[in-house]
C-alpha positions as CSV (number, residue, x, y, z in Angstrom):
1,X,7.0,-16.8,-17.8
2,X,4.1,-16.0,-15.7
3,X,4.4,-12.9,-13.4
4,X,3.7,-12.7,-9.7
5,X,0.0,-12.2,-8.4
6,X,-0.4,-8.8,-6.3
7,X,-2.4,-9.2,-3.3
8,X,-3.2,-7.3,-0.1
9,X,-0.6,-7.1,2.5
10,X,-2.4,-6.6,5.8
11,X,-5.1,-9.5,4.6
12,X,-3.4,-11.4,1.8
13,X,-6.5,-11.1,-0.1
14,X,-6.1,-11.6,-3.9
15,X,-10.0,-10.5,-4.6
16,X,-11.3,-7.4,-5.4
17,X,-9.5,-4.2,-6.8
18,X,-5.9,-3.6,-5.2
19,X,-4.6,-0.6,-4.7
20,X,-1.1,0.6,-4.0
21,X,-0.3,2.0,-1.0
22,X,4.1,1.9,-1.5
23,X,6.6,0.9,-3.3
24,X,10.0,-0.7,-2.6
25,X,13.1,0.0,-4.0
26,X,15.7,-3.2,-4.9
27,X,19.5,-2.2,-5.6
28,X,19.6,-4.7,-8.6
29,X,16.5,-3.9,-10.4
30,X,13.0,-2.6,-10.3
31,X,11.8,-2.8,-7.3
32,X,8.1,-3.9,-6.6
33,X,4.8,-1.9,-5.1
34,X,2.9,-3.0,-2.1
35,X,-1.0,-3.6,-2.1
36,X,-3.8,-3.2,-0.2
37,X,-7.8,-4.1,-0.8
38,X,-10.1,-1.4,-0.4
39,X,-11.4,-2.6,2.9
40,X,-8.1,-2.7,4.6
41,X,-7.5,0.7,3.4
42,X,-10.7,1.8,4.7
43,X,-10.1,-0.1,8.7
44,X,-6.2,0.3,8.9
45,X,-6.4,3.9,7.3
46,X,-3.9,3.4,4.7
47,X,-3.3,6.0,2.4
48,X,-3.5,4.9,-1.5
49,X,-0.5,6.3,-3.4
50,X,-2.7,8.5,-5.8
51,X,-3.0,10.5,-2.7
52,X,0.3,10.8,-1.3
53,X,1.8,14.3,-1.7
54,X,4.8,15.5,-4.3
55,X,8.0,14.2,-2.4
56,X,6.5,11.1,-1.6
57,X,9.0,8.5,-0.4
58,X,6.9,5.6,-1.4
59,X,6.6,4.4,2.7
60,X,3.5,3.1,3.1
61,X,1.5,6.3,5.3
62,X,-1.5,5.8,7.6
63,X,-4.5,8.6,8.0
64,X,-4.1,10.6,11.5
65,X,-6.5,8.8,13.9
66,X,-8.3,11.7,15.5
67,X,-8.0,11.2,19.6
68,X,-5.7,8.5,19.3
69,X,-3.2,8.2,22.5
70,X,0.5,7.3,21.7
């Protein structure tokens, strides 16, 4: 049985070294985690999960963007 390949979600690359950046939860079993490449993380400001603080929900978080209007 081969297994699912992870790949970036904001650029659906399957290159390079993946990160996770959330995980989802699924009533009837284990759930999955969701990806990103490490230049997505970089231009979208996504915050890997080895950074999220204790508590974490597993949503996937974006950096602050300093002067940002919204």
């Amino acid at each position: 049985m081969s297994g699912m390949v992870p790949f970036c979600g904001w650029c659906r690359t399957v290159l390079g070294e993946l990160v996770v950046v959330g995980f989802v939860e699924a009533n009837s079993g284990p759930g999955w985690s969701r990806h990103a490449c490490g230049g997505c993380v970089d231009a979208f400001g996504i915050v890997p999960a080895d950074e999220q603080p204790v508590g974490w929900r597993g949503e996937v978080t974006y950096r602050p963007t300093v002067g940002a209007v919204r």
